[in-house]
N, C-alpha and C positions, 0 to 999 in steps of 0.2 A: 949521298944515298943513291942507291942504284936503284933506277925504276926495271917493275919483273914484269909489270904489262906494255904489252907491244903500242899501248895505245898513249900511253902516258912520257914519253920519249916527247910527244910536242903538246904543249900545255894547251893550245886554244882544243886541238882534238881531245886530250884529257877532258876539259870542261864540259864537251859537248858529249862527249857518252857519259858523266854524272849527270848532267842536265836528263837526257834519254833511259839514264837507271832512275831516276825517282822521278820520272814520271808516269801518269797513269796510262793502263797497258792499253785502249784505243789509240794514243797518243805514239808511244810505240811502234805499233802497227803501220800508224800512215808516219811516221818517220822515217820507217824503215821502208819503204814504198821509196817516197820522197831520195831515201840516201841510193839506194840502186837506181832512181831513173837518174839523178843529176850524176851518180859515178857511170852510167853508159852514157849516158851527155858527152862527160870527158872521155870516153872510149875505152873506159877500165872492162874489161873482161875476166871472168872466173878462170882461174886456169883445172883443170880436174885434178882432187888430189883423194882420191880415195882412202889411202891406210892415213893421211893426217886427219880427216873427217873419222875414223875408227879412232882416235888417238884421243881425240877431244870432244867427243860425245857427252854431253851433260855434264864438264866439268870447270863451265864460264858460268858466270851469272846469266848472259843470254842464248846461252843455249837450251833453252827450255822456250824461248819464243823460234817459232821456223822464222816468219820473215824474218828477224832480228837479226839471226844468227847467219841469214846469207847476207845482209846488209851489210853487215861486220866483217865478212867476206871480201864484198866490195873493198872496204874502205881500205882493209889489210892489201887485196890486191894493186892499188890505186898507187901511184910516188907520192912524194912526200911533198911537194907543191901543192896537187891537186890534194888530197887527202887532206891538209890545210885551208884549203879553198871550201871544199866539201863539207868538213867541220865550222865553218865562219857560216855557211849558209843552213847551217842544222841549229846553229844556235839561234839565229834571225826567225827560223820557222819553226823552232819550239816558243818563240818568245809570242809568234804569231797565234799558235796554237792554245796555249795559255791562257790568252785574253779571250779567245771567241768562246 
């Protein structure tokens, strides 16, 4: 089976945006905080892509959250080490999150 989301290609990342879609949308929010400071941490930078942002306007599940949807950004822009790395620690601070 071919996976069609860019995100599901590496399963700990897969788990950690299921984890971030059911969860509740404060939760979200400072996740998505959290996933942009630790992807400039590692030096991930936006590159500007204006007609791909015309292109996929409201037709992800988090694109109707703004932070979400530049977080996602992030992690798309990120390699695949880090974006691994990024996802291990999204999991740990949603688990954190959860409990408080």
């Amino acid at each position: 089976m071919e996976n069609k989301r860019w995100y599901d290609k590496e399963p700990t990342l897969s788990l950690a945006v299921s984890l971030i879609k059911n969860s509740k949308d404060e939760i979200q929010i400072r996740c998505a905080e959290f996933i942009k400071s630790k992807a400039q941490d590692y030096g991930v930078v936006l590159s500007s892509n204006l007609l791909g942002a015309f292109n996929y306007v409201l037709n992800r599940w988090y694109d109707s959250n703004g932070p979400l949807s530049e977080a996602f950004d992030y992690l798309k822009e990120a390699d695949d080490e880090t974006r691994k790395q990024i996802a291990i620690e999204i999991i740990a601070f949603l688990e954190k999150s959860e409990v408080v």
